[in-house]
Every structure is written in C-alpha cells, then in structure tokens.
C-alpha positions as a Markdown table, in Angstrom:
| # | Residue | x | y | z |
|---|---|---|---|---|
| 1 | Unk | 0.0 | 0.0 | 0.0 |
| 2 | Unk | 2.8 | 2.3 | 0.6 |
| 3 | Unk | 4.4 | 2.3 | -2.5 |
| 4 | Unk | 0.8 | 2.6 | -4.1 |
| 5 | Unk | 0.6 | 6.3 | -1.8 |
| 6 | Unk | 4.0 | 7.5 | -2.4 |
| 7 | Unk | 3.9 | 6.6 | -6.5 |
| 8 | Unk | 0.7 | 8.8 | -6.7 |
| 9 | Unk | 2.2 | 11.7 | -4.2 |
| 10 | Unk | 4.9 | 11.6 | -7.2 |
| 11 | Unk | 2.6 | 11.8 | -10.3 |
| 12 | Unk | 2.2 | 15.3 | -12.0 |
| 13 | Unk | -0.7 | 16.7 | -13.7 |
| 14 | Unk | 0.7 | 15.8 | -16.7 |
| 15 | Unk | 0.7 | 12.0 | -15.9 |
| 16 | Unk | -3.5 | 12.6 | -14.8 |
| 17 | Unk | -4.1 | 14.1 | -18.2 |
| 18 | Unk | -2.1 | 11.6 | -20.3 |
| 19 | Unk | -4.0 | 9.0 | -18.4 |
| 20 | Unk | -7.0 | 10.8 | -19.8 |
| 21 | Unk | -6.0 | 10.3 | -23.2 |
| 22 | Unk | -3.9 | 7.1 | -23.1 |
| 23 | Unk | -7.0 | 4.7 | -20.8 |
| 24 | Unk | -9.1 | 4.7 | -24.1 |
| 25 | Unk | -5.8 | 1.6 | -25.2 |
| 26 | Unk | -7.6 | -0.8 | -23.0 |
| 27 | Unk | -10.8 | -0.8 | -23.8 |
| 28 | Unk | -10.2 | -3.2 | -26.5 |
| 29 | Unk | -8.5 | -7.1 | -26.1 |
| 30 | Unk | -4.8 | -6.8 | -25.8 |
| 31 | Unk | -3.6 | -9.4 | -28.5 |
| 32 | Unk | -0.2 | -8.9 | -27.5 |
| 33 | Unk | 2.6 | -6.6 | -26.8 |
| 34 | Unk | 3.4 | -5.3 | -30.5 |
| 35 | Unk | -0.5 | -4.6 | -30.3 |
| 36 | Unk | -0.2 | -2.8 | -27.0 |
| 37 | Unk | 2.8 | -0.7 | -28.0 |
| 38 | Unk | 1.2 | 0.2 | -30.9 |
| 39 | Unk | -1.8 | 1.6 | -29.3 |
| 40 | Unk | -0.1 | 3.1 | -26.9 |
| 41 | Unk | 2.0 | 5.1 | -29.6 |
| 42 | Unk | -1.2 | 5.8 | -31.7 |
| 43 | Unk | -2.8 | 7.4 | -28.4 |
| 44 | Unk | 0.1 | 9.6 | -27.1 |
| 45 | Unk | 0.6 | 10.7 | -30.7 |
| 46 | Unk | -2.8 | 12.2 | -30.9 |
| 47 | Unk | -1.8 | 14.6 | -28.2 |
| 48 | Unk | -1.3 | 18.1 | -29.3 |
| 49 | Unk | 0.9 | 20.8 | -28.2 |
| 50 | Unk | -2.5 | 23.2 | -27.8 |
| 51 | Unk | -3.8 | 20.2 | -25.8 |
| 52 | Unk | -1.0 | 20.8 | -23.0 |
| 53 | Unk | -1.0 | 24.4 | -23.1 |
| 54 | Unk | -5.0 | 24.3 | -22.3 |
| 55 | Unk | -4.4 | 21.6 | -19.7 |
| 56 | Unk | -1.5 | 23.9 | -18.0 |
| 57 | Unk | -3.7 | 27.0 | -18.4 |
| 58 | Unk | -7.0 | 25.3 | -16.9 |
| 59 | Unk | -4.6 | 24.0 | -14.2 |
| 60 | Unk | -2.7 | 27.5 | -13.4 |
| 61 | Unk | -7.0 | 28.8 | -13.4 |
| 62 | Unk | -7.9 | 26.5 | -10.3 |
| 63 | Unk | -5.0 | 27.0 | -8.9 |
| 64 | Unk | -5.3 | 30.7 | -8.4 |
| 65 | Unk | -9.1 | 29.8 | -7.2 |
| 66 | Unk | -7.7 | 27.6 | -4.7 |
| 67 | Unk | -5.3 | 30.8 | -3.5 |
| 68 | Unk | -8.0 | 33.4 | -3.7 |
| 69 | Unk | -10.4 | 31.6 | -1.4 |
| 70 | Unk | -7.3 | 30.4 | 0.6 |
| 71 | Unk | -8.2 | 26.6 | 0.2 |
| 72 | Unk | -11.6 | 27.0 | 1.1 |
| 73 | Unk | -14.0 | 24.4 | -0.8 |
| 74 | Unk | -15.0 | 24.9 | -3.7 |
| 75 | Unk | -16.2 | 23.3 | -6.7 |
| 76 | Unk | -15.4 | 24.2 | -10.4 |
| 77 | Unk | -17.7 | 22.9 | -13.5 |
| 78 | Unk | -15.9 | 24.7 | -16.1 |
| 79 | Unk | -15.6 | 28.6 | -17.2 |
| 80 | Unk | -17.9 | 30.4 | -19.9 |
C-alpha cells in the first residue's frame, strides 16, 4: 500500500491528463505486446501541443481559485 501512496504523491498533472488520453488503449482485447505498444503510440501521438498548453492554463486557473479563497471548498464545473 505504501508504495501505491507514495507513487501517486509523485505523479504530475501531466501524468492525470495523459492518463485521460492514453486509458481509451484498454478498452479493447490486448492481443499482445506489439499490439499494445502500438496503441499506446497511436494514443500519445494524438496529443497536441494546444492540448497541453489548455491543460497547464486550466490547471494555473484553479489553482489561483484555490489561493483566492485560501483553500476553502469549492467546486469548479468549467468557465464560460
């Protein structure tokens, strides 16, 4: 269990939004490893560099929401 807390205390936003991308690679059989590498690939290559900069900006945006209500709770459905 330990090493299952401290490898997700390590993991970046990054690594939460390629898992968004990359999860889709499993929802079909694995036939084997060539196949699995391949979707893999396939999925990480449909990542665009406007993809990241909107994930880093959306990040940086609830971040300063966090700071302005000093941590109090809130929740955030998306901006207009």
């Amino acid at each position: 269990m330990c090493g299952v807390i401290s490898s997700a205390a390590s993991m970046t936003p990054l690594d939460f939004f390629a898992w968004g991308v990359i999860k889709d690679v499993y929802r079909r059989k694995v036939r084997d490893l060539a196949d699995l590498r391949q979707r893999i690939i396939e999925a990480v290559e449909l990542i665009t560099p406007h993809m990241l900069i909107n994930m880093w900006q959306e990040l940086e945006y609830r971040l300063d929401i966090c700071r302005a209500t000093t941590g109090a709770h809130i929740e955030v459905y998306g901006r207009a």
